[in-house]
C-alpha positions in Angstrom: 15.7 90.1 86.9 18.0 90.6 84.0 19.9 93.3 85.2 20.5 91.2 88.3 21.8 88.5 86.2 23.8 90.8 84.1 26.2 92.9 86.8 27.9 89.5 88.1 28.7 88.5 84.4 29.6 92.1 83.3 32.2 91.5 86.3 33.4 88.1 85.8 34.3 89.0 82.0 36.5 91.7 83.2 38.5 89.9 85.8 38.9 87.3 82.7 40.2 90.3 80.7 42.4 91.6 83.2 44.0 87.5 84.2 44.2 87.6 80.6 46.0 90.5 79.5 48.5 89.7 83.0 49.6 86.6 81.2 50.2 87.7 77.9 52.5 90.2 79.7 54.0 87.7 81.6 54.5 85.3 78.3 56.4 88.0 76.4 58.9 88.8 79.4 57.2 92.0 79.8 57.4 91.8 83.7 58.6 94.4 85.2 59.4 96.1 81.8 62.1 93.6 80.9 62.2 92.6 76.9 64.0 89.5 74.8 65.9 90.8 72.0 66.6 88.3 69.7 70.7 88.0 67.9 69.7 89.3 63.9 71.9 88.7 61.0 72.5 91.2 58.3 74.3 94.4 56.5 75.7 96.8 59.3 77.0 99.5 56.7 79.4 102.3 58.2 78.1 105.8 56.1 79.2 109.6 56.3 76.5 111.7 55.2 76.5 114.5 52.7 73.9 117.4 52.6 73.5 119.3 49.2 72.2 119.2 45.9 72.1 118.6 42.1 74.3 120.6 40.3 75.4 120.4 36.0 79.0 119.6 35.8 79.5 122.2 33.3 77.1 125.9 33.3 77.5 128.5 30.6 76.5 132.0 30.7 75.6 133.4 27.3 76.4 136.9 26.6 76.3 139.3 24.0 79.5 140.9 22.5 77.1 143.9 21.1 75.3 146.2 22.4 71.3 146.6 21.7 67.9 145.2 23.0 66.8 141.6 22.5 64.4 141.3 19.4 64.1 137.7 19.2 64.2 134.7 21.5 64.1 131.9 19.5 64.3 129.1 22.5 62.3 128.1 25.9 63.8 126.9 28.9 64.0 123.2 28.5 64.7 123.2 25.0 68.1 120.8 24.1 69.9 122.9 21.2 72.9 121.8 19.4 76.5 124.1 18.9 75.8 126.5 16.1 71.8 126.7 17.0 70.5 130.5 17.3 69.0 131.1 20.8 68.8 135.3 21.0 68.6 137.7 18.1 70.3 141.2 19.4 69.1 145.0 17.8 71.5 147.3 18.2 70.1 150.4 19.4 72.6 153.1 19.2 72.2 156.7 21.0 72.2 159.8 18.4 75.6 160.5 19.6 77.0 157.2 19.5 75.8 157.2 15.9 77.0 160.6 14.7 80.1 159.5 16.3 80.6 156.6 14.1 79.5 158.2 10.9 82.5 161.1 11.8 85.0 158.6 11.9 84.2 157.2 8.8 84.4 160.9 7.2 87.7 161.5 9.0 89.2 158.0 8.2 88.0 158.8 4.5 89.6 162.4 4.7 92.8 161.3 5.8 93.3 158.3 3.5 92.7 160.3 0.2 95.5 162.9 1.7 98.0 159.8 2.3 96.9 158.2 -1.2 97.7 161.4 -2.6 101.1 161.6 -1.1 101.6 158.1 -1.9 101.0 158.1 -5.8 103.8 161.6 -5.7 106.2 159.3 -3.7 106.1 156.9 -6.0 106.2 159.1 -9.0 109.6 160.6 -7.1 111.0 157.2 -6.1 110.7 156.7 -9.9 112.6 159.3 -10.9 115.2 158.3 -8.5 114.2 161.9 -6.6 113.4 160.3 -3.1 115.1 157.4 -1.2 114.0 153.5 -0.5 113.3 155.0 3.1 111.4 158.1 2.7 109.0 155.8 0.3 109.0 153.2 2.4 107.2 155.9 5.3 104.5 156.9 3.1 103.5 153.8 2.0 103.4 152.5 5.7 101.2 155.6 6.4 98.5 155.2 3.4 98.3 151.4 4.5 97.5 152.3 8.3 94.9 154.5 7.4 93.0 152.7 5.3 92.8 149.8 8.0 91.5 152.6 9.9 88.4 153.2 7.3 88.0 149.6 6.8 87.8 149.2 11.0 85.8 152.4 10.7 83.5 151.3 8.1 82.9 147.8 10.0 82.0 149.7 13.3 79.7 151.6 11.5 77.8 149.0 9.9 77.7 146.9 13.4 75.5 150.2 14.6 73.6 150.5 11.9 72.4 146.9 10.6 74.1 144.8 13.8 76.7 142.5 11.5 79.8 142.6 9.2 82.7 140.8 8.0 85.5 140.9 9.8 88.8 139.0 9.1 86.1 136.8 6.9 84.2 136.3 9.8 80.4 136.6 9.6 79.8 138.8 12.7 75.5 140.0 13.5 73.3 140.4 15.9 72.2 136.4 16.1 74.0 134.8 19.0 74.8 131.0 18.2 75.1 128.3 21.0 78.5 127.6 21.7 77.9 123.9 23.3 75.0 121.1 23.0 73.6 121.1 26.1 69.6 122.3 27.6 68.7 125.8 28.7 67.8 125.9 32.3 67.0 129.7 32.3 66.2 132.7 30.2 67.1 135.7 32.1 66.0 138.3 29.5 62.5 138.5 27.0 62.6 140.5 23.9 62.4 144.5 24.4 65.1 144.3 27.4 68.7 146.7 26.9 71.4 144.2 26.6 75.1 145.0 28.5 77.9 143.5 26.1 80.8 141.2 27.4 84.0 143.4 27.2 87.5 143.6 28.8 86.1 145.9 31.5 82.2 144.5 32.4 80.7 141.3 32.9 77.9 141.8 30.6 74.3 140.8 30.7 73.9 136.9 30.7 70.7 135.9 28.7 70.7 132.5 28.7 72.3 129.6 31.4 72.9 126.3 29.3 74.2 123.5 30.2 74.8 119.4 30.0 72.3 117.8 31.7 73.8 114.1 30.8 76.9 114.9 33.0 75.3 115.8 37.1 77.5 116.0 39.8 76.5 116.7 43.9 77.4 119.6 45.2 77.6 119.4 49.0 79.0 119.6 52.6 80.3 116.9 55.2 80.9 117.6 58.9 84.2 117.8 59.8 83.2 114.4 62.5 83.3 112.4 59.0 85.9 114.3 56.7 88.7 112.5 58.0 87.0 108.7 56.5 86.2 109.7 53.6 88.6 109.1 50.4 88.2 110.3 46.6 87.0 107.3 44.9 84.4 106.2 47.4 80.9 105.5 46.4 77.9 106.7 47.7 74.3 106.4 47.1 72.5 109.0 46.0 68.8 110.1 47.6 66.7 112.6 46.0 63.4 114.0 48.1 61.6 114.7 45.0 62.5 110.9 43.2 62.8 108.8 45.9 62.4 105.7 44.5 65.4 106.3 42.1 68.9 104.1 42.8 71.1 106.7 41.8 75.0 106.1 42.6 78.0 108.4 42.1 81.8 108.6 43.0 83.3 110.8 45.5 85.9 112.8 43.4 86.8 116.1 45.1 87.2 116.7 49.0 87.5 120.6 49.6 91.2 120.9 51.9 89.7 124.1 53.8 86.6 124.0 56.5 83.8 126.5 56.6 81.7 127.4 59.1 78.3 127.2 58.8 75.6 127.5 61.4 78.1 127.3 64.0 79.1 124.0 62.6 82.2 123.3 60.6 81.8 121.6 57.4 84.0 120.8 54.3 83.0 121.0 50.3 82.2 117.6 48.5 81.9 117.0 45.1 80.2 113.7 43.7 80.0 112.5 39.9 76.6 110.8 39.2 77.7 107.7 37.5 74.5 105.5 38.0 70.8 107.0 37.4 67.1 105.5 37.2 64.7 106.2 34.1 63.5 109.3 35.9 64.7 112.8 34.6 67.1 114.6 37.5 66.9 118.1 37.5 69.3 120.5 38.5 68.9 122.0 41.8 67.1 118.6 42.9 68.0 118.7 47.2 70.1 115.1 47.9 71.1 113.7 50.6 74.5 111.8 49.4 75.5 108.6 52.0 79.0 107.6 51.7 79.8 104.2 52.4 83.0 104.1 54.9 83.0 100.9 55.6 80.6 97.3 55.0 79.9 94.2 57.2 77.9 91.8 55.1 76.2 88.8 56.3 76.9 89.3 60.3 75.2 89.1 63.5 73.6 92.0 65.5 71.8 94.0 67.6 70.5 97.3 69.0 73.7 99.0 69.8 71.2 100.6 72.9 71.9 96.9 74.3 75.4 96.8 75.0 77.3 98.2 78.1 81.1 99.4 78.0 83.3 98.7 80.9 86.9 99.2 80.9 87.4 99.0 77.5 85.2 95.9 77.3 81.7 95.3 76.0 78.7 93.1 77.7 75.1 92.7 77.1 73.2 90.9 79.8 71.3 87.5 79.2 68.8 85.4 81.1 70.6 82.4 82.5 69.5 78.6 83.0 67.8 79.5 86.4 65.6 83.0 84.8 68.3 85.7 86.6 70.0 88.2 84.5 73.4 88.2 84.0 76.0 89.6 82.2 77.9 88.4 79.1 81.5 89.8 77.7 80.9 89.6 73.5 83.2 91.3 71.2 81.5 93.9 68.7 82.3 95.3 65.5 81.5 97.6 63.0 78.6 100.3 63.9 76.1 102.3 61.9 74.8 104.1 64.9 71.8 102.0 65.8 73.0 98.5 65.4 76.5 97.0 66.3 78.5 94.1 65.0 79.0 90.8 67.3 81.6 89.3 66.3 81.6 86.8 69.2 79.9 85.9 72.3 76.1 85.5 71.0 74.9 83.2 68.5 72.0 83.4 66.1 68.7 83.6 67.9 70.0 84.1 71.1 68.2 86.5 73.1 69.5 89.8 74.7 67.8 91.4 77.8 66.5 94.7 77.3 65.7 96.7 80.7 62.8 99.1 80.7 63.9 103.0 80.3 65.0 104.6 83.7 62.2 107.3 84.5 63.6 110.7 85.0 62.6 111.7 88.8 
């Protein structure tokens, strides 16, 4: 008995369901796919986009201007040191021949200035006696002067292989390398035991140390050539970091690179941005950012899906339901564009409704 009863109600509560759910289809103008879009008012906001990332304004290598092997690191990576701070103490670790080399000169420089000192004093004692000229004096002492410039310089080269400092021109010179700018050290690319290259004329050197400002950031980044022709040094943009992104950070556009480059078989040109404006968060360099440059800015004006509108010799129309439910179509004038929604500038109204026809199925 109560399965009798229960089939016909089972049935009547689903053609309920199914009248039901064909009105509420038919009260939101889904019929036959068709949708009401209703006339918004808002930003539209023109951008060019940048791809790149966080880069210091200013870098420095460190390097060493003697040779040796590190002995003592006396900083970490993140540390903040001032100009004058030590960061690196360097050993000099000369090869036996390097050494005996050094200690010959000395001997030589040391042999040849008593000779000239000699000769100078007997000079003088002639010059004295009105025995040699003005000139022939003159020679000699020019001679014992240069070489014992040569034992000093012999002497201080010596003593830099030895013990790793001197004097020089009254310049404390060792093996403890100073910072040469308050900034942070983002990386330490040596530990203590490792041979140490120094910075001459002729090679690069080892770098030790990167250092760098972290209160002045700029982007780094690239621009397709689509956008490169709207943008304008002194634009700002709006910075968006992955790793932060609730942070409002803001810059100014201040270098546009005049040559393309091809990258992934797309052509793109250099950007440079200066962060003016940052949150409370910390931005590190080498953050990734996307940098959105703001071309141009409707505020306060009506639109809609730019999917909406339909271009026809040069003119623009969206369609609208008319007084008697048919479709037709509307001329309105449109504006600025950020790629999904377009200005109206005239022709709709606030709240007016724009059709929207269903997708056409691929066959």
């Amino acid at each position: 008995m109560f399965k009798k009863i229960f089939i016909p109600v089972l049935i009547v509560v689903i053609i309920a369901a199914v009248i039901f759910l064909k009105a509420k289809n038919s009260s939101n103008g889904n019929d036959n796919g068709i949708k009401m879009i209703k006339v918004q008012r808002g930003d539209i906001v023109e951008n060019a986009l940048a791809i790149g990332r966080i880069e210091p304004k200013k870098e420095i290598a460190v390097k060493s201007k003697i040779s040796g092997i590190v002995k003592t690191v006396f900083v970490e990576v993140g540390d903040v040191v001032k100009i004058g701070e030590p960061l690196l103490e360097i050993k000099p670790d000369p090869t036996p021949l390097e050494f005996a080399e050094a200690k010959r000169n000395v001997e030589m420089a040391g042999v040849n200035l008593e000779r000239a000192e000699n000769e100078y004093n007997r000079m003088k004692k002639l010059l004295n006696d009105n025995l040699v000229s003005q000139q022939d004096f003159d020679a000699t002492e020019n001679e014992f002067k240069q070489l014992r410039l040569r034992v000093k310089i012999a002497l201080e080269r010596l003593a830099l292989i030895e013990e790793g400092k001197t004097t020089i021109a009254d310049l404390q010179v060792d093996t403890v390398i100073k910072s040469p700018v308050e900034g942070t050290i983002l990386e330490r690319r040596v530990n203590e035991g490792d041979p140490v290259v120094p910075l001459t004329s002729y090679q690069a050197g080892t770098e030790l140390l990167l250092l760098a400002d972290m209160s002045s950031l700029i982007f780094k980044g690239t621009v397709d050539e689509i956008d490169v022709g709207k943008l304008e040094e002194g634009m700002t943009a709006e910075l968006k970091i992955g790793a932060i992104p609730d942070e409002k950070i803001f810059g100014t556009l201040t270098k546009i690179s005049p040559k393309a480059k091809q990258q992934e078989n797309a052509t793109l040109f250099d950007v440079e941005i200066e962060i003016t404006q940052r949150g409370k968060k910390m931005i590190r360099a080498g953050y990734s950012t996307n940098a959105e440059l703001v071309i141009n800015k409707a505020e306060n004006t009506l639109f809609i899906p730019e999917r909406l509108v339909e271009f026809n010799e040069e003119k623009a129309y969206v369609e609208v339901m008319g007084d008697n439910g048919e479709i037709i179509k509307r001329e309105v004038g449109i504006g600025l564009s950020d790629g999904i929604n377009v200005e109206i500038k005239e022709g709709l109204a606030e709240g007016e409704e724009v059709v929207e026809r269903p997708p056409k199925e691929i066959e």
